[in-house]
FIGU-155107 format. One line per 3 residues: number of its first residue (from 1); their letters; for each residue x, y, z of N, C-alpha, C. Coordinates in Angstrom, 1 decimal, decimal comma, always signed. Layout:
# residues N
NUM) A) X Y Z X Y Z X Y Z; ...
***
This chain:
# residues 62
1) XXX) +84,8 +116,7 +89,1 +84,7 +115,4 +89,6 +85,8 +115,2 +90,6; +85,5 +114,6 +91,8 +86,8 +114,1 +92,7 +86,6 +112,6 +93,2; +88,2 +112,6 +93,1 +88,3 +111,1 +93,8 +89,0 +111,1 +95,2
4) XXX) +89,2 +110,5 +95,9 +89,7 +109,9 +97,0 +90,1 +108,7 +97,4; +91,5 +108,9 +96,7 +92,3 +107,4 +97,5 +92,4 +107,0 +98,7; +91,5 +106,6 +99,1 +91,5 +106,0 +101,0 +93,1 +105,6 +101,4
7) XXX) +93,9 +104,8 +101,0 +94,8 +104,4 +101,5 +96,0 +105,7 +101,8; +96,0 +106,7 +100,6 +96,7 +107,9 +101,1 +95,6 +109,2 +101,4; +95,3 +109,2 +101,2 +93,9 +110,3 +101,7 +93,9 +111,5 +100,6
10) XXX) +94,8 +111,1 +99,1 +94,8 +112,2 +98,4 +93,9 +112,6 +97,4; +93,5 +113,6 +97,5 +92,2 +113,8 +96,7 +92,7 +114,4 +95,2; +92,2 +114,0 +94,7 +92,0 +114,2 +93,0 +91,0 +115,6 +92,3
13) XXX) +91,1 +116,4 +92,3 +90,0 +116,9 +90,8 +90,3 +117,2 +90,0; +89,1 +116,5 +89,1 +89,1 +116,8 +87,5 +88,1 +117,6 +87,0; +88,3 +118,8 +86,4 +87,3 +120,2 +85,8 +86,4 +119,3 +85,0
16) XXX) +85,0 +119,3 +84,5 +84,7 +118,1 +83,8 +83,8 +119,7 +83,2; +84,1 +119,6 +81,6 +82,9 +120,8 +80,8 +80,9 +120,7 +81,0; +81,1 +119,3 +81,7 +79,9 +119,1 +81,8 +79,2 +117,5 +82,6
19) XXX) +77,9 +117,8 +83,1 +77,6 +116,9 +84,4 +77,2 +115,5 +82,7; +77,3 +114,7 +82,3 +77,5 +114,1 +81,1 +78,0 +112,5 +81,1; +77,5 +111,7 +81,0 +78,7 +110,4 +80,8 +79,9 +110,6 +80,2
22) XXX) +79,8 +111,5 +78,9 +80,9 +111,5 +78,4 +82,2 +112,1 +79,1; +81,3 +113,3 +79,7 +82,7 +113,5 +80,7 +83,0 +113,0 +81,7; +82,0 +112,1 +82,2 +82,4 +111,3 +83,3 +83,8 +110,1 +82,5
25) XXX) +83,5 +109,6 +81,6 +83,8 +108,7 +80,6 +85,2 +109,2 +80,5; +85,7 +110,6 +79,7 +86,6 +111,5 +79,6 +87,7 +111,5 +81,2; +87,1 +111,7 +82,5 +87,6 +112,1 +83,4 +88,2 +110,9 +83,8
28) XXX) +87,3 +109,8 +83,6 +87,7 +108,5 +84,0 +89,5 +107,8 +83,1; +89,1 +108,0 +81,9 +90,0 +107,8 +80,8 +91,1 +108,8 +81,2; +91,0 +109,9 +81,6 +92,3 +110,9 +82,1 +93,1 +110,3 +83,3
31) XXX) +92,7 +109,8 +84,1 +93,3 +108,9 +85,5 +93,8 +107,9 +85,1; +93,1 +106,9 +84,2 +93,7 +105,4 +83,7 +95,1 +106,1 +82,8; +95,2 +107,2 +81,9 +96,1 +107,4 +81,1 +97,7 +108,2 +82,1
34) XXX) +97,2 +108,9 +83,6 +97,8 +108,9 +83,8 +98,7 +108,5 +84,8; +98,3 +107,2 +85,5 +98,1 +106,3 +86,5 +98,9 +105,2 +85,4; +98,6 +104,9 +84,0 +99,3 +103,7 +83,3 +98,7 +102,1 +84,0
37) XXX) +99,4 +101,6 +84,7 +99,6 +100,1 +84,9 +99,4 +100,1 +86,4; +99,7 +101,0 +87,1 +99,0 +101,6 +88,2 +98,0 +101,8 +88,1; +97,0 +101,9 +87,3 +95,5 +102,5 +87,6 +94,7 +101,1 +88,4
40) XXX) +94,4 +100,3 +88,1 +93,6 +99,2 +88,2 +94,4 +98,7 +89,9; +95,7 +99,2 +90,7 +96,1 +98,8 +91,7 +95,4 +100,0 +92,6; +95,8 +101,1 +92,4 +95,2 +102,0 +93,1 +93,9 +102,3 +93,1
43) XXX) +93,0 +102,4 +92,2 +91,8 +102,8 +92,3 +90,8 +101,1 +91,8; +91,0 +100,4 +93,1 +90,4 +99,4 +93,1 +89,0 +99,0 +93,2; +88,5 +100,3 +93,4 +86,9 +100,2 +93,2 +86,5 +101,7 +93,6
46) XXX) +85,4 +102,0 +92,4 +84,4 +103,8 +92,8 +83,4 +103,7 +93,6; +83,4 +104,8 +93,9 +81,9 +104,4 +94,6 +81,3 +105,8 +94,0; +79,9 +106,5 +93,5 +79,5 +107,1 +92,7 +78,5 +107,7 +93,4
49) XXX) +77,5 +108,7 +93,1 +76,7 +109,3 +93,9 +75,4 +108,9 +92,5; +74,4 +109,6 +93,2 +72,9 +109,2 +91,9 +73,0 +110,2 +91,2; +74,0 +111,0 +90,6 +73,5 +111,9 +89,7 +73,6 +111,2 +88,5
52) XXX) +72,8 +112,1 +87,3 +72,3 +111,8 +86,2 +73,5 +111,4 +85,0; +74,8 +112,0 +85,8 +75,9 +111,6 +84,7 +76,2 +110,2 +84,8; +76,2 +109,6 +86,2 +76,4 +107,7 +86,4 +75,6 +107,5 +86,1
55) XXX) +74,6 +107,8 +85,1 +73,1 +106,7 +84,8 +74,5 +105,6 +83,8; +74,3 +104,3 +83,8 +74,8 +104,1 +83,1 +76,6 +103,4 +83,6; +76,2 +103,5 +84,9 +78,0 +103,9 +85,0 +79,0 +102,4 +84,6
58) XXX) +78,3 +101,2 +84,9 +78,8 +100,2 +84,7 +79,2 +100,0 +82,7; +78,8 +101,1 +82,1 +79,0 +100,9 +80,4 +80,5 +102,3 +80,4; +80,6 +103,0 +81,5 +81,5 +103,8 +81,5 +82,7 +103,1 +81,8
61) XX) +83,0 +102,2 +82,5 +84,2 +101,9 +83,1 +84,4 +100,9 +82,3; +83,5 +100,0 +81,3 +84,3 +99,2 +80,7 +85,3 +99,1 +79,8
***
């Protein structure tokens, strides 16, 4: 999975064992844990593609 912080242009990846909510879920929960109190300033909004792992994606980030 990758992310991209627009404001610094740094790209992120995370190995995910599989295309899955849970590892989407997993990958998401690895950033907030290591981001802390910062996570919710920096990554102020996803934007997600249609694959079958985001079915669902609004029950992943809650």
């Amino acid at each position: 999975m990758t992310f991209l912080e627009r404001l610094t242009k740094k790209y992120i990846v995370i190995e995910m064992k599989a295309h899955t909510n849970e590892c989407v879920k997993q990958a998401i929960d690895s950033l907030e844990e290591k981001y802390g109190k910062k996570f919710r300033k920096i990554f102020k909004s996803m934007t997600k593609d249609n694959g079958h792992e985001f079915f669902n994606y609004d029950k992943i980030i809650a």
